[in-house]
NUMAR-206029 format. One record per residue (C-alpha): x, y, z. Coordinates in steps of 0.25 Angstrom, whole numbers, plus 5000, padded with zeros to 4 digits. Layout:
BEGIN
XYZ;...
***
This chain:
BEGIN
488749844915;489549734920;490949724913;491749594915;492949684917;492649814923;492449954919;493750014914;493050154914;492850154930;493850224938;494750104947;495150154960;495950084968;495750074983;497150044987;497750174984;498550204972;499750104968;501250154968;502350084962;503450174969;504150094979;504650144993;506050174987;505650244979;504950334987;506050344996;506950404986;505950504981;505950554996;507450544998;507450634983;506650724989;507450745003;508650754994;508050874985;507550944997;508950935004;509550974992;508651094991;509051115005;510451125002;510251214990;509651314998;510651315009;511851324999;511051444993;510951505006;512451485007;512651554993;512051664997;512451675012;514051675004;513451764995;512651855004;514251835013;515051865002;514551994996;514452025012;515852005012;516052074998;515352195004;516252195017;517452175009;517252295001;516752375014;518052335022;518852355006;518152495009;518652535022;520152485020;520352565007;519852685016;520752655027;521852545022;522852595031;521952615041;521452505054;520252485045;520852455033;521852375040;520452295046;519752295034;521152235029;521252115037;519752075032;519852095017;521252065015;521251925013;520451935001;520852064996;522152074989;522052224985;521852275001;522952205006;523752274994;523152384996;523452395011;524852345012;525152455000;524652565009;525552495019;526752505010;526452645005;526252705017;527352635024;527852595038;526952715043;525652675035;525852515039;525852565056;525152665056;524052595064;524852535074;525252665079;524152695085;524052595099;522552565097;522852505083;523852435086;523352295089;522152305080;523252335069;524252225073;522952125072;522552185059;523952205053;524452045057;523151975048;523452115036;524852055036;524551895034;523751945023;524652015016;525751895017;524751805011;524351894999;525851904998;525851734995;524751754987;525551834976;526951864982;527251944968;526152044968;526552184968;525652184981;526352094988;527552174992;526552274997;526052165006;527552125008;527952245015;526952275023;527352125029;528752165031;528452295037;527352225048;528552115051;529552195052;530052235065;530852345062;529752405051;528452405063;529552455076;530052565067;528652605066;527752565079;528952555087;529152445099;527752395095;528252355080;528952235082;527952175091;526952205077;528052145069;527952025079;526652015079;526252015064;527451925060;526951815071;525651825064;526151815050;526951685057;525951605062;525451625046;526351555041;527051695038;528351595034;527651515024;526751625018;527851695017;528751555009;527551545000;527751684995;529251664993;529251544985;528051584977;528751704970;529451634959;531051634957;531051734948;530351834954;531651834966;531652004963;530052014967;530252134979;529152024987;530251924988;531152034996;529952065006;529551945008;531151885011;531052005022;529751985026;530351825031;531451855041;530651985047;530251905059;531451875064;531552025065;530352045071;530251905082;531551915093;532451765092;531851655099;530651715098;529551615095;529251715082;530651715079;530951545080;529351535071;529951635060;531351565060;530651415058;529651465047;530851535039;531451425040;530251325036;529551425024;530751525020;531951455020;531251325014;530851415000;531351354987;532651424982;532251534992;533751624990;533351624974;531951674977;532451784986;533251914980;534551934982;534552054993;533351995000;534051855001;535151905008;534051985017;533451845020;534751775023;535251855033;533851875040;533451745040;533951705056;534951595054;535651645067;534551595073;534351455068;534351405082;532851435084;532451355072;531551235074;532151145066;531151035067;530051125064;530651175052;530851035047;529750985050;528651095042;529351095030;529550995017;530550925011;530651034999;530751145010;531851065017;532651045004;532351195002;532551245015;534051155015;534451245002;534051375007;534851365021;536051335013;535751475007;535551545018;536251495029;537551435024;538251575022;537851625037;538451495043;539451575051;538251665056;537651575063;537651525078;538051395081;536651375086;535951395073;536951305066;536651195073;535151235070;535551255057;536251115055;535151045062;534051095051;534851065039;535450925043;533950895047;533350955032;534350865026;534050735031;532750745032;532750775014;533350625006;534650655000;534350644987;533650784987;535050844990;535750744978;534750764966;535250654956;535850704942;535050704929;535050584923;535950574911;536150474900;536950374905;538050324895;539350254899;540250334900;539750414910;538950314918;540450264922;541150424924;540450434937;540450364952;538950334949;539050194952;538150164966;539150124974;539150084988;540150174992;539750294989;538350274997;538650255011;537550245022;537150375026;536650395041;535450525042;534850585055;533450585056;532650645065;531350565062;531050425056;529750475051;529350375039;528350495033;528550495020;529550615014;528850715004;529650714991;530550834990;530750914976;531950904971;532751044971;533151134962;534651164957;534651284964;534151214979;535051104977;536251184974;536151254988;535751104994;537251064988;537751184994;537451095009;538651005006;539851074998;540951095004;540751235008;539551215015;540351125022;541351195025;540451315032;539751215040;540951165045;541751275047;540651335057;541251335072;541151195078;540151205090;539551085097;538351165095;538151155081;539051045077;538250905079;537150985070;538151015057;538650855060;537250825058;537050915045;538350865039;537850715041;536750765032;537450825024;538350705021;536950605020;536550705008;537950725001;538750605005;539850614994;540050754997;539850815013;540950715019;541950735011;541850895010;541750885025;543050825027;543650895017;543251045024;543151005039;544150865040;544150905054;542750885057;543050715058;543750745069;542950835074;541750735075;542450635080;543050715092;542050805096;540550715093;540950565089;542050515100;541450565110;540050505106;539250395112;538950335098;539850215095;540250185109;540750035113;539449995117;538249925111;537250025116;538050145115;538750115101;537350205093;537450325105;536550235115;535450325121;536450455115;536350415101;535650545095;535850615084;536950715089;537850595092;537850515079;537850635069;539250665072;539550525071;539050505057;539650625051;540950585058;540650455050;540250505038;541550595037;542550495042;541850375031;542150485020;543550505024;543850375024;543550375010;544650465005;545550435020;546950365017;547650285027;548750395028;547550495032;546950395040;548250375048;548950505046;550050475037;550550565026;550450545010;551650605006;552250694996;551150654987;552050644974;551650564963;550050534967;549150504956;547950584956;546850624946;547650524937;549050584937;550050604946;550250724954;551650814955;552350874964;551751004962;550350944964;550650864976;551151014984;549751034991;549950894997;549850885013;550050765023;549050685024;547750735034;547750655047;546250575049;545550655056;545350565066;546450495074;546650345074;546350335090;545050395086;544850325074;544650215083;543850265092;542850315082;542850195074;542550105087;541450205087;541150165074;541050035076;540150035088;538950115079;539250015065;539049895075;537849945082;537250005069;537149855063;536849775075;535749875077;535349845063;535650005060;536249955047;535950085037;536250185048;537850175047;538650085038;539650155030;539350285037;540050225050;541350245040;542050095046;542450035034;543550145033;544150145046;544049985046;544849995033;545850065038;545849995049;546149865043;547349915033;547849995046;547249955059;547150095067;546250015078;546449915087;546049765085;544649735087;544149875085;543149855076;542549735081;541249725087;541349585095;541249655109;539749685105;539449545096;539449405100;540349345090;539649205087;538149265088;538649375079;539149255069;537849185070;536949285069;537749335055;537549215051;536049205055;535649325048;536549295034;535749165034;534349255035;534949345025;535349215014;534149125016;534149095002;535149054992;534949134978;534649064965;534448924973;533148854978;532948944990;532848875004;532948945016;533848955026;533248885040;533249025050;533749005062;532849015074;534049005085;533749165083;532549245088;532149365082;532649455090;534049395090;534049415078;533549555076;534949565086;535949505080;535449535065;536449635058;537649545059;537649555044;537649705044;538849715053;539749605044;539149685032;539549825038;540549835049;541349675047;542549725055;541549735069;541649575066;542949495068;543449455056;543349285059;541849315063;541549365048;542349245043;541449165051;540149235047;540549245031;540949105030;539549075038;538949165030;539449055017;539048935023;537648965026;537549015012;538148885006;537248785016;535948885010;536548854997;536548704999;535348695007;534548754994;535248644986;534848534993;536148495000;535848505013;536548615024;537848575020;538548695011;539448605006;538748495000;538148504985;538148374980;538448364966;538048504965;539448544960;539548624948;540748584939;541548664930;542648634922;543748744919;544848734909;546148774914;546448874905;545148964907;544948954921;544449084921;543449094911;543048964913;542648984926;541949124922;541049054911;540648924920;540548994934;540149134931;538649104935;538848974942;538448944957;539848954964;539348934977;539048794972;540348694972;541148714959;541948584951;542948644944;543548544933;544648604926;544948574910;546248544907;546748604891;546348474885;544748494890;544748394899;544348394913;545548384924;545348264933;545048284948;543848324959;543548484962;543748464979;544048604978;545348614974;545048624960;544248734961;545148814971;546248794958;545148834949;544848954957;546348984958;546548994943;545349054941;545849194951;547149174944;546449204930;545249314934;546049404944;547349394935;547549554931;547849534919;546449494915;545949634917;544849624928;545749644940;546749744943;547849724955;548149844964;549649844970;549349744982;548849644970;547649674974;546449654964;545249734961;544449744947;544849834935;544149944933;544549944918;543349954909;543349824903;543249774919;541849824917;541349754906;540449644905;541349534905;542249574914;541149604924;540749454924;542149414926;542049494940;540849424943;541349304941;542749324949;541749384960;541049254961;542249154961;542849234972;541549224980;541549064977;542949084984;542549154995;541349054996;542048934997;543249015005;544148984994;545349084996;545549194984;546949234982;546549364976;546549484983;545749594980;545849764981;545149814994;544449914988;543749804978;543349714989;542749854997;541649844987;541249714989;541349725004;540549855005;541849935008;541850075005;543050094996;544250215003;545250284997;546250215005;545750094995;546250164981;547850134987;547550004984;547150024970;547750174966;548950204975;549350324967;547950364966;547650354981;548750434985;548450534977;547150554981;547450544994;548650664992;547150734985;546350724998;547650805007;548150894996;547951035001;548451104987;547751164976;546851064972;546951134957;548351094956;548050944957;546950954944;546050844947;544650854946;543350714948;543950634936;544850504938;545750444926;545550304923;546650234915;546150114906;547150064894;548050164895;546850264892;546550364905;545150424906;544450514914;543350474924;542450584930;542150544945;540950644945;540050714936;540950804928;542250764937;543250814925;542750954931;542650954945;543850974951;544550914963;544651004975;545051014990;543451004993;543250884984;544350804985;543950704994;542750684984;543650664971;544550564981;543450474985;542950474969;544250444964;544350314975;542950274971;543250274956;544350184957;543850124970;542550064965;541850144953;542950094942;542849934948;541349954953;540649854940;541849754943;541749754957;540249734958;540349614947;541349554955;540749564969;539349524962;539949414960;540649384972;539149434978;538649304973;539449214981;539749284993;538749374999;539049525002;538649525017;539549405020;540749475016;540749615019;541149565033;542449565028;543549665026;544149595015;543749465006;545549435006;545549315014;547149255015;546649115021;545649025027;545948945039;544948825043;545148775057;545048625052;545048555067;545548525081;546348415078;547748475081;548448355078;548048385062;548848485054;548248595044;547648575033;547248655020;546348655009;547048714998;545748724988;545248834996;546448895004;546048835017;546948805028;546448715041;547048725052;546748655067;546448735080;547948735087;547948745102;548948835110;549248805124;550148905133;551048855141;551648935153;
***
């Protein structure tokens, strides 16, 4: 039957092939599925056949382990055992126990029993060297088990020399040799360092300790001297031994003693020291430091000149290459009151921080592991480097050419790390070693020639030359410090009679240990000599822009101190004109002040043209002008710096101007005057409260008020404010207002009474500071003259005992009588304090920690003298001084001035004209005097 749609019973089949809606993707990841399962199936049956190949190894091994376990506990002294040993030993603890036990118990007899026998004997030597590294390595395993002195033992028995010849005769020191060179090219050193300083402190009576101290200098018995075996043991003792923390209090007593004297010092000339400093750490350094201090300090006298200079070389070398402030922990920090903030020298001042010169043997810029702080018990033995016994056993060792230049070299190291203390305890226990320097090493050196190639040492300048040098600097600086005039020229002090010291006067029966006065160590002929040498290396240093390298440390400003209250040189010994054009010199100052002062503070900021006259490398030439004007002025005749400084102020006033608007002209402002009236009868205050914060280097009006409130008629020209100026000194630096005190020469410095200190006061010395520097601005002349030591500060000028005559004549000559006495220092009762009278009320000041209790004492004298010059010096005026010179800062820059010696100018002269028909003239406003050019003709 015909059906319109079909018959839906009949079967359909489609001709095409059976339809699919997977998509080619997909049946690439089904395949890459089914590679991925059949790899990882792959890899799970090769890892299975590892498991069981391991498996299948590891009972094989199990089973031969106990087989080979087998045939040594049947034979364990025997060349079996001994085989079977060697094989299981590494994983078996209770073999190698068992073995060296039997060794032990049976003795020498049961330990070489197989070498006796010829045919064993190099089977045994092979077998015996690998028994005997493991037995040193189950020793650092667990150095405290009872069976590691069993192990022990046996070591020191192979190693020893005198153990193996007693038994196998001439054939047992070469086994010694040969098991002990095997152990050393195992790191037997290091192995054996790990077991030391992993048996705590309190474990020191362990019997391990005393066989393994043994067991550290046998090869020294065992290798000959120089012999490569000997140098390799002497390197790694030193580099692992000596380099364990608070190694003397891990060692007993009796084995110590054992150590020390076995330990080769005597043959410290075989040590590499390069090698040695280069395979260990900075904690090894700093423990390797404290430990020698230990053990080679007390056999000083025992050791060759040779190994001395050895010896030197390696601990200058450690010391310089750790910062100092490893060696100089700082204090705990205590609460902080006021009181005692202001009983100690803690102020940062520039004098007690001098530059401070270090030889270096690389400029590496790797960076320098941090170092753990040490212990009490480590540093104590560091501080023990510089005290004065130390010292003095160093330098009480024969003087050879040998070992000399190396203990110079340590010294400088020394005095880097301990600046306050090493110089001064060298000059007191070897004064003689100045002259030594100087006449043996320095004179005779190439550095500081007259020349400008050879001034540095020229193609010579090494190490070896210059260390002398700087120690012959560093100690000559510091006896400056505490040197008077009669010591420096060698005159006498006298009887002594009637000195202040320690705040009373001392009596006859006091004064009996007083001596005449020590002659310098140096004569005057060769004081000038060496400062000419001085000279040459400050000026070369700075015109080669060398600036850190010596500043202070080349020790001038004392000597051209001196020079200038007693000239001991002849004129134009300290110039440098012979190596400088003058006028280039001048411009080029000026150049680079102008770089430096480009722009005018708290002003619209403009810009200084640059001058191109200069090229680039001119200028990399002629560039530290500044540093020598800033550091050694006296090089430069005195009429040049004029020249320079008063540059120096017209280039900053044509900035000033040019900023404001008024062209290039310094003297042109306008009507940019600022006016200030001032009643005649509070000059002084009234110039504090209306110029305290005003632009003095801006033109001043001053208009005075008479008593009725009115303003007196007339023009400020400069007259009236040179009478307002006048008044105004008359008033602040009267003494009898309380902020300045005068010395006997009337000459003023600031008082160091606490009220000077206050607030107020403080102000006041700002504003006095800037007035002054308006004065000096202008080039008005100030009839006020000022102490020395007051102006050093502000100068840069280190302050010398030769300084404090000038405020405390009693008490400089009774320090002075201090630093030669030769009597009981107990008789003269002083101890680190200082009285301080104010109001009548005398109180007691520590100048250190605990002073009160320290007493003064031959070895620290020249300490207490330098303290007691510093507190009166600087520490008791120090808040005044910097508020007065802040506000002299602010008109007068520092590097224009530290040129100059003084800041005490007696007159200015102008040269006015040729004309020499006109007659002088003066400008009395600002103490000026013009004069014309004379001409002289000679007749014949």
């Amino acid at each position: 039957m015909f059906t319109p749609f079909g018959d839906e019973r009949k079967r359909k089949i489609n001709l095409g092939g059976a339809s699919s809606a997977v998509s080619n993707t997909a049946l690439l990841g089904q395949a890459r599925a089914l590679r991925t399962e059949r790899l990882e199936q792959q890899r799970r049956n090769e890892n299975a056949s590892k498991v069981q190949a391991w498996w299948r190894g590891t009972q094989e091994a199990r089973r031969a382990r106990r087989e080979l376990r087998s045939v040594f506990e049947q034979d364990v002294c025997g060349m079996d055992g001994l085989r079977c040993l060697v094989i299981i030993g590494r994983k078996d603890e209770e073999a190698l126990a068992a073995w060296s036990l039997a060794m032990v118990e049976g003795g020498s007899d049961a330990l070489f029993a197989l070498p006796r026998r010829i045919e064993n004997q190099d089977s045994w030597l092979v077998l015996t060297k690998q028994a005997a590294i493991l037995l040193l390595r189950s020793v650092v395993n667990s150095p405290l088990n009872s069976r590691s002195v069993s192990h022990l033992k046996v070591l020191n028995a192979l190693l020893s020399p005198t153990t193996t010849t007693a038994v196998l005769g001439d054939v047992g020191k070469h086994v010694s040799s040969q098991i002990t060179m095997y152990l050393l090219h195992r790191d037997l050193y290091p192995l054996l360092s790990t077991s030391i300083s992993s048996i705590h402190l309190g474990a020191r009576t362990s019997p391990a300790l005393m066989l393994l101290a043994t067991l550290t200098t046998l090869p020294f018995s065992t290798f000959p001297a120089q012999s490569q075996g000997y140098i390799t043991s002497l390197n790694a003792i030193f580099a692992s031994i000596l380099t364990i923390p608070l190694l003397p209090n891990r060692i007993p007593s009796a084995a110590l003693v054992d150590l020390s004297a076995r330990i080769p010092f005597s043959s410290l000339a075989s040590l590499d020291v390069n090698h040695v400093i280069e395979v260990i750490t900075p904690d090894d350094k700093l423990n390797l430091i404290a430990n020698l201090q230990v053990f080679v300090s007390p056999r000083y006298k025992l050791i060759d000149v040779k190994s001395h200079k050895v010896y030197f070389t390696l601990l200058s070398r450690l010391l310089n290459s750790l910062p100092p402030h490893v060696f100089n922990p700082p204090p705990p920090k205590l609460p902080t009151t006021t009181a005692s903030a202001s009983q100690y020298d803690s102020d940062p001042d520039s004098d007690s921080t001098p530059t401070r010169v270090a030889v270096v043997s690389s400029f590496s810029s790797n960076p320098t592991r941090a170092i753990t702080a040490p212990d009490n018990r480590t540093l104590k033995r560091l501080m023990a480097l510089p005290s004065a016994s130390h010292l003095s056993a160093l330098l009480s060792l024969p003087s050879s050419p040998t070992s000399r230049p190396a203990l110079f070299q340590l010294l400088v190291s020394l005095s880097i790390i301990w600046p306050a203390d090493v110089a001064q305890r060298i000059l007191a226990t070897a004064p003689s070693l100045v002259r030594e320097i100087y006449r043996g090493y320095v004179r005779g050196s190439p550095v500081g020639r007259d020349s400008s190639a050879g001034a540095l040492g020229g193609e010579k300048s090494t190490a070896e030359i210059w260390i002398p040098f700087l120690l012959l600097v560093e100690l000559y600086t510091k006896a400056m410090v505490t040197m008077g005039d009669d010591e420096f020229f060698g005159s006498n002090l006298g009887a002594g009679l009637g000195l202040e010291l320690g705040g009373r006067v001392l009596g006859s029966a006091e004064v009996g240990g007083a001596a005449q006065v020590a002659r310098n160590p140096l004569t005057l002929d060769e004081l000038v000599g060496w400062s000419r040498q001085l000279m040459n290396v400050a000026f070369a240093l700075f015109w080669r822009e060398d600036r850190e390298v010596l500043t202070k440390a080349v020790g001038l400003e004392g000597e051209g101190s001196l020079s200038s209250r007693k000239p001991f040189v002849p004129a134009g010994h300290w110039l440098a004109t012979s190596q400088i054009d003058v006028q280039t010199f001048v411009e080029a100052a000026i150049f680079e002040e102008r770089e430096l002062s480009s722009t005018v503070p708290d002003s619209p900021v403009l810009p200084i043209p640059r001058n191109n006259g200069y090229s680039k490398r001119q200028l990399a030439h002629l560039s530290p002008r500044l540093g020598v004007l800033n550091n050694i002025p006296f090089a430069i005749p005195f009429d040049v710096r004029v020249s320079v400084f008063r540059h120096f102020v017209v280039n900053d006033a044509v900035a000033r101007a040019s900023s404001r608007g008024y062209g290039d002209s310094p003297f042109f402002y306008g009507n940019g005057r600022h006016r200030v009236q001032i009643r005649r009868g509070s000059v002084a205050q009234d110039g504090f409260d209306r110029l305290a914060e005003a632009d003095l280097k801006a033109p001043l009006e001053i208009v005075f008020i008479d008593q009725f409130g009115a303003e007196e008629a007339g023009i400020d020209g400069g007259g009236v404010f040179k009478e307002f100026f006048t008044s105004l000194c008359t008033e602040v630096f009267d003494t009898d207002r309380g902020l300045w005190l005068a010395n006997k020469k009337n000459e003023l410095y600031p008082n160091p009474h606490r009220y000077a200190v206050e607030s107020h006061s403080l102000n006041w010395y700002r504003f006095i500071g800037r007035i002054l520097g308006k004065a000096m601005y202008d080039g008005i002349l100030v009839d006020v003259a000022f102490a020395g030591f007051f102006l050093a500060k502000w100068l840069g000028r280190q302050s010398f005992l030769d300084d404090l005559a000038s405020l405390d004549p009693d008490l400089y000559n009774g320090l002075v009588f201090l630093k030669h006495y030769t009597g009981n220092f107990e008789d003269l009762a002083l101890n680190f304090t200082i009285a301080v009278d104010e109001l009548g009320i005398t109180r007691s000041v520590d100048l250190i920690p605990n002073g009160n209790n320290v007493a003064v004492t031959k070895e620290n004298r020249l300490q207490y003298i330098q303290l007691i010059s510093h507190y009166r010096l600087t520490k008791q005026i120090r808040l005044q001084s910097e508020a007065f010179f802040d506000g002299l800062s602010e008109m007068i820059d520092l590097r224009w001035i530290r040129g100059f010696k003084e800041l005490i100018p007696n007159f200015c002269i102008r040269d006015a004209s040729s004309d020499q028909h006109r007659l002088p003239t003066s400008s009395t406003c600002v103490n000026l005097l013009k004069y014309q050019s004379m001409v002289t003709s000679n007749s014949n």
